[in-house]
C-alpha positions as CSV (number, residue, x, y, z in Angstrom):
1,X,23.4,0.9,-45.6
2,X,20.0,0.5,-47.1
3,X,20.1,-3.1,-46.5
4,X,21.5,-3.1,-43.2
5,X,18.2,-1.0,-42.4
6,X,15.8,-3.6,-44.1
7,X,17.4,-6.4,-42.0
8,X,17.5,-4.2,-38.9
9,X,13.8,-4.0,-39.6
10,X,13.2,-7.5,-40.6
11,X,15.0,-8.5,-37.0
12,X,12.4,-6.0,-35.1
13,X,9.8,-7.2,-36.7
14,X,10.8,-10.3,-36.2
15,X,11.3,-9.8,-32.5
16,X,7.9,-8.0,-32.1
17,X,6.1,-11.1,-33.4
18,X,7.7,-13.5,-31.1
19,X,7.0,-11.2,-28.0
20,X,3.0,-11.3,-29.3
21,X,3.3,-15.2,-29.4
22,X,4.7,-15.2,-25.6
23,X,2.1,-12.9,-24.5
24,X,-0.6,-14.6,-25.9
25,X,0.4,-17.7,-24.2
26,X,0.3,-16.0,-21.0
27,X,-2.6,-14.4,-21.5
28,X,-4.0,-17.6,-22.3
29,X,-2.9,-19.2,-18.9
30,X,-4.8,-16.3,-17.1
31,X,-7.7,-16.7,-15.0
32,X,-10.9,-14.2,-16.4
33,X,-14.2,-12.8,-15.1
34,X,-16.5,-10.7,-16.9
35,X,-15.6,-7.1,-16.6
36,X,-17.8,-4.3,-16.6
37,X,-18.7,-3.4,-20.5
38,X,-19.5,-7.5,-20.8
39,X,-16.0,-8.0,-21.7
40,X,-13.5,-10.2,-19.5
41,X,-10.9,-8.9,-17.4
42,X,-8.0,-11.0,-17.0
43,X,-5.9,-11.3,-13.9
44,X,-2.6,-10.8,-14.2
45,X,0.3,-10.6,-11.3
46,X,-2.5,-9.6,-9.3
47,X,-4.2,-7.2,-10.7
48,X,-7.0,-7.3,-13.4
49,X,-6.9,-5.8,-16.9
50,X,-8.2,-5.9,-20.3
51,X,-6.3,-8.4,-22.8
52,X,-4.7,-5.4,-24.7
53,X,-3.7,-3.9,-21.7
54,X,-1.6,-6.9,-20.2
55,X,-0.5,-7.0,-23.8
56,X,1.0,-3.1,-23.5
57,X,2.5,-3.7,-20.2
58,X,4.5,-6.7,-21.1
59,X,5.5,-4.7,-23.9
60,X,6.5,-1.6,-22.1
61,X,8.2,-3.9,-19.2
62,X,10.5,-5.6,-21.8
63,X,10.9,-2.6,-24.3
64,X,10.3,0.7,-23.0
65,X,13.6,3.2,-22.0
66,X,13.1,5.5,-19.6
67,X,14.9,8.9,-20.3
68,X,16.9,11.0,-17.5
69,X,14.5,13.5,-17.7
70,X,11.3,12.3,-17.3
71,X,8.5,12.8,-14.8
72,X,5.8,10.1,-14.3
73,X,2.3,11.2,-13.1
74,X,0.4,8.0,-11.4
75,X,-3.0,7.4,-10.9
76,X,-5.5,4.5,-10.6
77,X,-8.5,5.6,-13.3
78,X,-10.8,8.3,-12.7
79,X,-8.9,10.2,-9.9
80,X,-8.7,13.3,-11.2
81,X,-5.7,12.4,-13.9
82,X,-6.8,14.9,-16.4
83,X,-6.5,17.3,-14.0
84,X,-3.2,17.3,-13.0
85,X,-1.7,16.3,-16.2
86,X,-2.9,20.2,-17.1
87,X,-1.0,21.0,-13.7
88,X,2.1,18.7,-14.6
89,X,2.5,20.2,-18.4
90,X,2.0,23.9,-17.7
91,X,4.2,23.6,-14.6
92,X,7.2,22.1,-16.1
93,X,6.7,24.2,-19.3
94,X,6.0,27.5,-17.9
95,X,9.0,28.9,-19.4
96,X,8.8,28.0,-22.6
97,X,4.9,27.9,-23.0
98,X,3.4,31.2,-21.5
99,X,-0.3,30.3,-20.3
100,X,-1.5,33.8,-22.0
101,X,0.4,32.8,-25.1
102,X,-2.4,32.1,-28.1
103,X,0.3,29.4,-29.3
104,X,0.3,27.7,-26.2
105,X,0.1,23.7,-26.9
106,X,-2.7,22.9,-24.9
107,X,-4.8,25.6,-27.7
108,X,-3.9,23.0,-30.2
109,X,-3.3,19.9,-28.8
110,X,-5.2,17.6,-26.5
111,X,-3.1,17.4,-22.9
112,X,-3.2,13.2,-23.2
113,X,-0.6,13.5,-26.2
114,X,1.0,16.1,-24.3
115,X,1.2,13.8,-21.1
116,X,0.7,10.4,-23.0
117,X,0.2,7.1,-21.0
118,X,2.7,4.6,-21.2
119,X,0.1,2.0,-21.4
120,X,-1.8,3.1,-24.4
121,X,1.1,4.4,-26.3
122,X,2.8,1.5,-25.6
123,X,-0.7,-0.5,-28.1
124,X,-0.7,2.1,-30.7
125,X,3.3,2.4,-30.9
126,X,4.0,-1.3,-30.0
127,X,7.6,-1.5,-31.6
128,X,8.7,1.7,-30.2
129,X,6.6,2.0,-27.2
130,X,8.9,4.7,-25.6
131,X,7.0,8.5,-26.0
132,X,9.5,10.9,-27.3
133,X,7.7,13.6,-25.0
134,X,9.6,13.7,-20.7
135,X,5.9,14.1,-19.2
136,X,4.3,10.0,-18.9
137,X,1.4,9.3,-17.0
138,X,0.5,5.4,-16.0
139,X,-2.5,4.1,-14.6
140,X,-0.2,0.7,-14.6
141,X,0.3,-0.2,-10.9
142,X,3.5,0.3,-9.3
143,X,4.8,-3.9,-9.1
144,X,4.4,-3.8,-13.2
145,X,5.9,-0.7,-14.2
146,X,9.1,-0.8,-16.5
147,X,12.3,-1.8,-14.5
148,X,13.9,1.4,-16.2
149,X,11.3,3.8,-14.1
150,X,12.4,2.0,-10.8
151,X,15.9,2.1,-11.4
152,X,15.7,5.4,-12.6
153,X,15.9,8.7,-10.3
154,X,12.2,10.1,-12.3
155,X,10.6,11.5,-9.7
156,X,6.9,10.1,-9.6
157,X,3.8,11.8,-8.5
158,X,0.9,9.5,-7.3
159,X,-2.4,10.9,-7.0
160,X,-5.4,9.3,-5.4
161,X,-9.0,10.4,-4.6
162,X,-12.2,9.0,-2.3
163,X,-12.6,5.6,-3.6
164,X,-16.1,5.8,-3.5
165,X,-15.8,9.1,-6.2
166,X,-13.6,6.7,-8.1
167,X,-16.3,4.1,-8.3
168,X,-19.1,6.7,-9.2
169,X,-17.0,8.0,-11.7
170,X,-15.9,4.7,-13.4
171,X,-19.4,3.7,-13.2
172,X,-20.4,6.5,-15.4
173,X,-17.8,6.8,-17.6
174,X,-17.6,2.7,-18.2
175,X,-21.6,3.3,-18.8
176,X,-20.8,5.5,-22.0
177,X,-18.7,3.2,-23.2
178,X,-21.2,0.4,-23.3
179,X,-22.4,-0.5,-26.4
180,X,-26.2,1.2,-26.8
181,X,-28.1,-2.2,-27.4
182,X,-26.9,-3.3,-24.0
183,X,-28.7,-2.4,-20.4
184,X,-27.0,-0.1,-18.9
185,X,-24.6,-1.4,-15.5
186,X,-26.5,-0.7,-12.1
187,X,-24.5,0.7,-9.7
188,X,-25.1,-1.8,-7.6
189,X,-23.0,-4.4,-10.1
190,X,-20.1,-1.3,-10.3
191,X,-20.0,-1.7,-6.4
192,X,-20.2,-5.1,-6.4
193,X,-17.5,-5.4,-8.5
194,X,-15.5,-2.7,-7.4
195,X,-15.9,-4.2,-3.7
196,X,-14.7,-7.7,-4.6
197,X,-11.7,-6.1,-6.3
198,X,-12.8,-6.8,-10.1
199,X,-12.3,-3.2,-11.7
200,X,-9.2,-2.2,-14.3
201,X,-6.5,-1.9,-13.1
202,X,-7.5,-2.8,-9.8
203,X,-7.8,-3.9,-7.1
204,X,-8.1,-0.1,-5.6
205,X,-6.8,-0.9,-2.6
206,X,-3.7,-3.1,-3.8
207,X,-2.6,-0.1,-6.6
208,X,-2.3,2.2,-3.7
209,X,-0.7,0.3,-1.8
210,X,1.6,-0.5,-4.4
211,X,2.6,2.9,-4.7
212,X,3.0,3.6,-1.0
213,X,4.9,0.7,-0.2
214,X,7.5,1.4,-2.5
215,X,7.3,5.5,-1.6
216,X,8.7,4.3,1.8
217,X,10.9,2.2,0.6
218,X,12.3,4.5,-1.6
219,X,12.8,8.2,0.2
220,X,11.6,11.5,-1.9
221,X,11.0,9.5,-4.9
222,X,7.1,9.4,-4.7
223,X,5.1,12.3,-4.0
224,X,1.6,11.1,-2.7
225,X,-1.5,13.8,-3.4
226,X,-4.6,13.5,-2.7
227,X,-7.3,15.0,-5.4
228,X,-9.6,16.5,-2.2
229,X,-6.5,18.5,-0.7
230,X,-5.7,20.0,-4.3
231,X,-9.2,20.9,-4.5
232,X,-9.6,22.5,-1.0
233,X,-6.5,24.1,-0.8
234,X,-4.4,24.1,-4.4
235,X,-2.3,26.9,-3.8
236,X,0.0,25.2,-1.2
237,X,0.0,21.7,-3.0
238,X,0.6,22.7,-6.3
239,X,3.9,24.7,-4.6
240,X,4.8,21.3,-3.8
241,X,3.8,19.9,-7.2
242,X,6.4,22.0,-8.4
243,X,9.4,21.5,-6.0
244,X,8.8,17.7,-6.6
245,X,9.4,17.7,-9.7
246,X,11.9,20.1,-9.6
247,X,10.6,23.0,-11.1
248,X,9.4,25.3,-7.8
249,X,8.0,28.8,-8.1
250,X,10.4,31.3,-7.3
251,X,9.5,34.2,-4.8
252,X,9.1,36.7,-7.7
253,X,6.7,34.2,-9.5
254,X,4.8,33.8,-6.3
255,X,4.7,37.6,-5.8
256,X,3.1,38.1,-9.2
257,X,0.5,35.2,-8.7
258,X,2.1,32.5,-10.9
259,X,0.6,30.0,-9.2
260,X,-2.8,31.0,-9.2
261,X,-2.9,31.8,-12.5
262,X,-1.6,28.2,-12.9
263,X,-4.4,26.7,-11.0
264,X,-6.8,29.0,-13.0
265,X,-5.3,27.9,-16.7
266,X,-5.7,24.2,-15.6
267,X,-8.6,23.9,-14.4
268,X,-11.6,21.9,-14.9
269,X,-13.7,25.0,-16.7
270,X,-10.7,26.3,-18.4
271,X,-9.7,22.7,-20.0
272,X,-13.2,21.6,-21.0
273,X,-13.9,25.2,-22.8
274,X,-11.3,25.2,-25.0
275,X,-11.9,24.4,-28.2
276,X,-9.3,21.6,-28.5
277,X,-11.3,19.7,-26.1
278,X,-14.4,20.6,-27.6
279,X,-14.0,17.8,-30.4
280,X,-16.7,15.2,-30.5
281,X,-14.1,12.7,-30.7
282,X,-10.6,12.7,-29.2
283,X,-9.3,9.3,-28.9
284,X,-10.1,5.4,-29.4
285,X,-9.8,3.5,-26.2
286,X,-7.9,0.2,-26.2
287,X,-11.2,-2.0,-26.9
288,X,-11.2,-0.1,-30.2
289,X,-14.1,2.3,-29.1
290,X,-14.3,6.0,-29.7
291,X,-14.2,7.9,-26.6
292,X,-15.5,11.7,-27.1
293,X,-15.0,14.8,-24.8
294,X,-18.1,14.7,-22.4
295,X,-17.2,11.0,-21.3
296,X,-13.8,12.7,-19.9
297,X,-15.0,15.5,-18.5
298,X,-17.4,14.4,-16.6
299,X,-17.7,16.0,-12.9
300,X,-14.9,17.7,-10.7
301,X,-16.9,17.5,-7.6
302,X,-15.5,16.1,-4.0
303,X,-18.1,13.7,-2.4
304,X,-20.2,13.6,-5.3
305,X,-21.0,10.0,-4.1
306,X,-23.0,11.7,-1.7
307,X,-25.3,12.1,-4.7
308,X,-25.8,8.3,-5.1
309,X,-25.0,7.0,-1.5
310,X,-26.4,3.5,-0.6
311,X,-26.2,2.0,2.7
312,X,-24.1,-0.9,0.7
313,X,-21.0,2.0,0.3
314,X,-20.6,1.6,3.9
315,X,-19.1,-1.9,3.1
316,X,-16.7,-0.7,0.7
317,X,-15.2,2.2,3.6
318,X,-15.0,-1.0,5.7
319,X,-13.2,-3.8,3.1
320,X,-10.8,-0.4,1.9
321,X,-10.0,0.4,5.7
322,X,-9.9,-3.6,6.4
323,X,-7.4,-3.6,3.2
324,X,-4.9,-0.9,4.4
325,X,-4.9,-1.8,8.4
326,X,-1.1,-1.6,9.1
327,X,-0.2,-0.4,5.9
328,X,1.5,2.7,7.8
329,X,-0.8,4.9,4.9
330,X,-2.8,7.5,6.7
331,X,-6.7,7.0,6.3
332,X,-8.6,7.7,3.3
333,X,-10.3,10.5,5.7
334,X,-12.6,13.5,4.7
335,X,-11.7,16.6,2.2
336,X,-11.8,18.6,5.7
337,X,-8.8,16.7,7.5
C-alpha cells in the first residue's frame, strides 16, 4: 500500500510538472504591457492577468472539481467582494453559526478562507486546487472558469458596482501595494489604463459581459446584484441573496428581524472591528507581497468617485456605455434608479 501511495505521488507530481512546462509555454506566447505596480500583465483569451494568475486558471480549468453543493460568489476586483462574502457565509450558515455566538467563525477566522478564491487557492494549493470549504468566490471571468462550474447546477452570484468606484478603488488599493521606492500611480495613468482595457482581470466591460451573456443564456443560474442597490436598499436584496442560493428567510425569521441583524453582523463596521481583521497582516497576494487589513478595507461609499472626478471620467461612462450598446444589460445607471 505504502508504495502504491509513493508512486501515486510520484505520478502527481509528475503530472503537476508537465502542466507548469505547458503553461509556461503559453505564457510565453502571450502578448504583455506593463501593468499598474510596474509589472506586466499578460493577455490571455482576452483578458489580461498577472503571470501567476494565468498560471492558477489553467490549473483550476484542467484540475479543479466542482462539488454539488457549492455556491460561487463572482465579482470583477474591488466591487464590494468582501462585503458580500460576509453576506454569503453567515447566510448559508445561519443555522449552524449563530451571529451572537462568541464561537462564531468569522471571530476567529478571516472571511477569505471562509469564502476562498478559486484563483488564489488554486497558487498556493496547486496540486489540489479544489477548496474543501462549498462557499468559492472568483474574480476569474466567466469564459475561463472551470468547465465543472458551467456544467454544474451551482448557482452563481455576480456582483458589480459603478465602474468608476472600481477604478478609484483599484487605484488606491494597487497604490499600497507598490513598492515604497517607486512614485506613486496618478490617477490619471489608473484611468488611462483602466479606459483602454489594461487592468486585472479586465477588461471591465468584457467580465460583465461575460457574466451576463451566459446569465441569459442559462435561466436562474446567475443572479446579477448591483453593490449600490445592496447599499440603498439591503433588506429586500439580501431576501433575494438568500432564495438564490437556496437558503431564504422564513416568515418567522423575517418577523424576528433575521435579516437585519444579518445586514448589521456583515457589514463594513462590524467586519473591520473585529479583531480577526484587525491583524497587520492577513494574506500574501500572488506577486508574493503582504497585503495588511487597511489595504482591504478601504471605503464602503457609493460615488466616492465624486471625490476625485475629472472631466476625463466622462470618457470612461462613454467607452463603458459604447461597450455594452446592445448587450440587452440594463445601464450602469445611478444608486437612485
Amino acid at each position: 500500500m505504502e508504495s502504491f501511495t509513493k508512486e501515486e505521488n510520484k505520478k502527481e507530481g509528475e503530472d503537476h510538472h508537465a502542466l507548469l512546462r505547458e503553461i509556461e509555454h503559453t505564457i510565453s506566447t502571450l502578448t504583455k504591457e506593463r501593468d499598474w505596480l510596474l509589472e506586466h500583465f499578460y493577455i490571455y483569451k482576452g483578458f489580461w492577468f498577472e503571470k501567476l494568475i494565468i498560471q492558477s486558471i489553467i490549473t483550476a480549468q484542467k484540475c479543479f472539481e466542482a462539488k454539488l453543493d457549492i455556491v460561487l460568489l463572482a465579482s470583477y476586483p474591488r466591487s464590494g467582494t468582501t462585503w458580500m462574502k460576509a453576506l454569503l457565509f453567515t447566510i448559508k450558515n445561519r443555522s449552524r453559526h449563530d451571529i451572537c455566538s462568541d464561537t462564531h467563525p468569522f471571530l476567529t477566522y478571516n472571511r477569505h478562507d471562509c469564502v476562498p478564491f478559486i484563483e488564489f487557492y488554486a497558487c498556493n494549493h496547486p496540486l489540489a486546487p479544489t477548496p474543501s470549504t462549498a462557499l468559492l468566490a472568483t474574480h476569474i471571468p466567466y469564459p475561463l472558469i472551470p468547465e465543472s462550474i458551467k456544467n454544474s447546477s451551482c448557482p452563481i452570484i455576480y456582483v458589480y458596482r459603478e465602474p468608476k468606484d472600481v477604478l478609484i478603488s483599484c487605484w488606491h488599493f494597487l497604490n499600497k501595494l507598490r513598492a515604497k521606492e517607486l512614485p506613486q500611480l496618478s490617477l490619471e495613468e489608473a484611468l488611462d489604463f483602466f479606459s483602454s482595457g489594461v487592468s486585472a482581470f479586465g477588461p471591465y466591460w468584457d467580465h460583465l459581459l461575460g457574466y451576463w451573456k451566459a446569465s441569459v443564456e442559462v435561466a436562474n443560474k446567475i443572479l446579477f446584484i448591483k453593490y449600490e442597490h445592496m447599499k440603498k436598499k439591503p433588506v429586500p436584496h439580501v431576501k433575494r441573496f438568500a432564495e438564490s442560493i437556496g437558503h431564504p428567510f422564513s416568515l418567522e425569521e423575517e418577523g424576528a428581524g433575521a435579516i437585519q441583524k444579518t445586514i448589521n453582523f456583515g457589514s463594513f463596521d462590524n467586519l473591520s472591528n473585529l479583531v480577526v481583521n484587525k491583524a497587520e497582516l492577513i494574506g500574501t497576494s500572488v506577486l508574493e507581497i503582504n497585503i495588511s487589513n487597511n489595504m482591504v478595507f478601504r471605503n464602503e461609499k457609493v460615488e466616492d468617485y465624486k471625490n476625485y472626478f475629472t472631466e476625463e471620467m466622462k470618457h470612461l461612462d462613454e467607452i463603458i456605455e459604447q461597450k455594452l450598446r446592445g448587450s440587452g444589460f440594463e445601464t450602469l445607471a445611478s444608486p437612485d434608479d
